[in-house]
Residue, then its C-alpha position, 0 to 999 in steps of 0.5 A: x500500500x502507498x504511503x497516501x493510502x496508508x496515511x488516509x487509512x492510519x486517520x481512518x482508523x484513529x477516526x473510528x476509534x475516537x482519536x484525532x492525530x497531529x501531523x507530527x503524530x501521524x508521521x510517527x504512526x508511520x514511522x512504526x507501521x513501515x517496520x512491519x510491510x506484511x503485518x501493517x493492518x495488524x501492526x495498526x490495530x496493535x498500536x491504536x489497542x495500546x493507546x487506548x489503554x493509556x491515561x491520555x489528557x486529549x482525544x487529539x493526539x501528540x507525537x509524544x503520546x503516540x511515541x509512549x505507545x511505540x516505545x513499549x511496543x518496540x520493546x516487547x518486540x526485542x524482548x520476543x527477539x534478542x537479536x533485534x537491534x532496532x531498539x533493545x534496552x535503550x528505550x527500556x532504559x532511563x538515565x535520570x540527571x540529579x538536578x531534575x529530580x522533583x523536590x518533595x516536602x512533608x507537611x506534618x499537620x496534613x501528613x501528606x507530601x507536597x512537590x516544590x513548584x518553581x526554580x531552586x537556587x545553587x545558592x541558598x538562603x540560610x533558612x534553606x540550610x536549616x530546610x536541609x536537616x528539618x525536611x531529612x528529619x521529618x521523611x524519617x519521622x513520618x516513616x518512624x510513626x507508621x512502624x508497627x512498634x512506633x505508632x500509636x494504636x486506635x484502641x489502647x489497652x492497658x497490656x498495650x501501654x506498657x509495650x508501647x514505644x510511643x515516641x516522646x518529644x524532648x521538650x516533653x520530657x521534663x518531669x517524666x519519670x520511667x523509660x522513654x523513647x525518644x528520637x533526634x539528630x545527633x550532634x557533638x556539640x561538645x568535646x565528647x559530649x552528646x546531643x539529640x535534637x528533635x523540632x522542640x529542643x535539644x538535650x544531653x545525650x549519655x551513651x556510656x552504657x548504650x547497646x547500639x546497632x549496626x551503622x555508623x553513626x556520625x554527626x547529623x544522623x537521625x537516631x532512635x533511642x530508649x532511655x530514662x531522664x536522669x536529675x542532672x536532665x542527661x537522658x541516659x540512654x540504653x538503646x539506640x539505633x537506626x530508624x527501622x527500615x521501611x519496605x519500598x511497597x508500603x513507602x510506594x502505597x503511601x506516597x500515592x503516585x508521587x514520582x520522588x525518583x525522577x523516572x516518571x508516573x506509570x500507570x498499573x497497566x503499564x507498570x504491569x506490562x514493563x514487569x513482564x518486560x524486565x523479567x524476560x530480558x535475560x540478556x540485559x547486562x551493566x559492566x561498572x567500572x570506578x577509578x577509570x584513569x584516562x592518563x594512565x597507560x596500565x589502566x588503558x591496556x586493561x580496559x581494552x582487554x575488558x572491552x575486548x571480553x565482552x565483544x567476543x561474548x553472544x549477548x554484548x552488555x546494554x550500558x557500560x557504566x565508567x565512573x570517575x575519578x577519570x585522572x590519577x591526579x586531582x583536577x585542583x587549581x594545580x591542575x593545568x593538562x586539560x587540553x592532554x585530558x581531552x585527547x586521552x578522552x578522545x582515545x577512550x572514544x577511539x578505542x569504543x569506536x573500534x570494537x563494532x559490536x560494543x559500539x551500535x548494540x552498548x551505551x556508554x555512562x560517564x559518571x564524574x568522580x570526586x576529585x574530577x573537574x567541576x564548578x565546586x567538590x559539593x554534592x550532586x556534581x554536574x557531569x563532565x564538561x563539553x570541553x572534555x567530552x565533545x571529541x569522545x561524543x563525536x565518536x560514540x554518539x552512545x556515550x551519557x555524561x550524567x550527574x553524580x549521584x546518577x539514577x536509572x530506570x530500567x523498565x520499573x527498576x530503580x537503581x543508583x548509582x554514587x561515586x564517592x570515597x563514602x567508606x573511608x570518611x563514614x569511618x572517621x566520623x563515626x561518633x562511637x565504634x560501630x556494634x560487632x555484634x550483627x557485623x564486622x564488615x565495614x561496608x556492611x555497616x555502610x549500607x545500613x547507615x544509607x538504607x536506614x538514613x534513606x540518604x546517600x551521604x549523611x555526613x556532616x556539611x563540614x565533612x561532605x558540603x551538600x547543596x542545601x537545595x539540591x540534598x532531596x537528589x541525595x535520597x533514597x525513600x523510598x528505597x531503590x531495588x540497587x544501590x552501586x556505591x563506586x568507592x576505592x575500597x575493596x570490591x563488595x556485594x550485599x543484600x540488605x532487607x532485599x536492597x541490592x548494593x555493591x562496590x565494583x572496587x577500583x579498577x585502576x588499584x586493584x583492576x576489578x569491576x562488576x557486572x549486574x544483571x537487572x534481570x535477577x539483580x544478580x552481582x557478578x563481581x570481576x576482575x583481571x588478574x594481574 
């Protein structure tokens, strides 16, 4: 059939059916009806069944409508058919920038969060700082109170008050007598003095007889704990810990569709329907890589034998995630060999360029690394500049160059992912030595940390600076499914509370790196031998 025919039949058709198509729309119909030269009615029909089980605001149809439709369609096709190289996971696949995430605040007279609408300022106000720690401590307040052992039952019977865990405000606790649970920021005011802070006041803090749990509790950190006023107004505590974790379906079920990844709404159907997707797409594979030195010819040789490994493979990976630092050196002010940082870029490009397989079916993410060049070392970074990356980008035009921290939504899975030398900071600020009774892995006690604090870095300001409007792109509520923390320490995985989290290590210390299928969640820690 002619394209005039086809195009008066496609109008037609939608016609029937109630639909009106812009041009720029039905150029996409096309477009998609072109891909099946033997099945076009059906392929037609197809397409007009899957627009009809969308959410649409308007029977007149946009370009971006239509395209949502045959997106998911093309898809379920590369699921069906591996080989398939007209889409595969590169429309399965979201790369979400740190800076466009929606800001989402708590309203505890309401109970209900509301989205900041409007621009966010780099620089802040000094009301913004006192926002920062006010909205981290409220999400984890609000989490606090829907826990079973925490919240305070419809009908109280007298066995239920004596095994209540009713959170008492501080300032509430003048006068009580008898074991209290509080909660608060905890802060050092003093040398070797504690404090735990709430919205009402502030008190001493003595945890010299303090069973404690798992994580690192630094400065800035919201705690839970159990102990009795003594009459010098210290709050002897003598049991404190973490806020308990909540599970991501019930934080999901309460949040009501509101988006606070950054990947956008999708309806039940449609939730349904990438489900599936993700669960048959078995050949869907990320290789991570962090500490990925440009300059340094060793660490060049052995990513082109990591390239050279997976090109030969049946199935190529889907993304290759290159996390900084991207130099040996720090980009500081005594840094002067940009121009000789550009042309090592252009040669990673090069080298892309020349394995053919890697290059049309990979996508390539670059996340930058703390030490790497950037307007201020402060949290979320912006991506690498265009002076850096232009040639590179010329020769693999798959290539990402995203934010750090970096999101990604693969069909419904979240995951992300973080460079930063979180390990070896978190340790040094850590208040009082870490609990060895559950654990002795440090990064163990790293992940419950973040999990627990439902943040990517609660260190103090002072220890990581944060931009104070930008620290809800540093959240993890509700909890992703992974967490990929590229850190210079040795290479770890563990799975917590069903949270997947890993570090790939540093590949050019150590020359190891992982891969995870999305498919399972299942981690492949690698590395070469040396």
């Amino acid at each position: 059939m002619g394209e005039a025919a086809m195009r008066k039949k496609a109008q037609k058709k939608f016609r029937i059916r109630g639909f009106t198509l812009k041009v720029d729309a039905l150029d996409a119909v096309l477009s998609f009806i072109s891909r099946f030269p033997e099945n076009e009615d059906e392929a037609l029909e197809i397409l007009i069944d899957g627009i009809e089980k969308e959410s649409l605001k308007s029977t007149i149809l946009d370009k971006e409508a239509v395209q949502t439709v045959i997106d998911l369609l093309l898809e379920a096709e590369a699921a069906i058919d591996p080989t398939s190289t007209s889409v595969g996971s590169r429309t399965a696949l979201r790369v979400i920038d740190a800076f466009v995430i929606p800001r989402f605040r708590y309203d505890p007279i309401k109970n209900v969060f509301y989205e900041h609408t409007g621009k966010l300022p780099i620089h802040g106000e000094a009301t913004d700082k006192a926002a920062l720690y006010r909205d981290r401590y409220q999400l984890m307040l609000q989490r606090l109170t829907r826990d079973k052992y925490f919240s305070t039952p419809a009908f109280v019977t007298e066995l239920m008050e004596d095994e209540s865990c009713k959170i008492t405000t501080i300032q509430s606790l003048t006068g009580c007598k008898g074991r209290r649970w509080i909660t608060g920021v905890i802060s050092q005011l003093e040398e070797g003095r504690f404090y735990l802070e709430d919205l009402t006041a502030a008190i001493a803090i003595d945890l010299s007889d303090a069973k404690i749990t798992s994580g690192f509790f630094v400065e800035n950190t919201v705690i839970v704990a159990e102990g009795e006023l003594q009459p010098d107004c210290t709050f002897k505590v003598s049991t404190c810990g973490f806020p308990p974790l909540e599970n991501r379906e019930v934080s999901v079920k309460q949040l009501m569709g509101l988006d606070f990844f950054g990947g956008g709404i999708l309806s039940a159907e449609e939730t349904l329907r990438l489900s599936e997707l993700e669960e048959i797409a078995v050949n869907d594979m990320f290789v991570i890589l962090s500490d990925v030195w440009l300059d340094n010819e060793e660490t060049m040789e052995k990513l082109a034998v990591v390239l050279d490994g997976y090109e030969s493979v049946e199935a190529v990976p889907s993304l290759f995630v290159l996390m900084g630092n991207f130099c040996s050196k720090p980009c500081n002010l005594a840094f002067h060999s940009f121009s000789d940082l550009r042309m090592q870029f252009k040669k990673l490009g090069e080298m892309i360029q020349s394995r053919k397989r890697i290059m049309e079916q990979s996508r390539f993410l670059f996340i930058p690394g703390p030490d790497d060049i950037g307007p201020a070392k402060v949290l979320p970074r912006c991506g690498l500049p265009k002076y850096l990356t232009e040639e590179l980008q010329k020769l693999v035009p798959n290539a990402i160059f995203s934010t750090n921290p970096c999101r990604i939504k693969f069909y419904t899975q979240e995951i992300v992912f973080f460079r930063q030398d979180l390990l070896y900071r978190m340790r040094r600020a850590c208040l009082v030595p870490p609990s060895t009774e559950e654990t002795t892995d440090p990064f163990e006690h790293l992940v419950a940390t973040i999990t627990h604090q439902s943040h990517l870095c609660p260190l103090p300001l002072t220890v990581e600076p944060i931009i104070w409007n930008y620290d809800h792109c540093l959240r993890l509520y509700p909890t992703p499914h992974t967490i990929v923390l590229g850190d210079k320490s040795e290479q770890k995985a563990f799975k917590y509370t069903g949270i997947t989290c890993f570090n790939p290590g540093s590949f050019s210390r150590d020359s190891t790196f992982a891969a995870y299928r999305p498919c399972t969640k299942d981690v492949e820690l690698s590395g070469l031998e040396s």
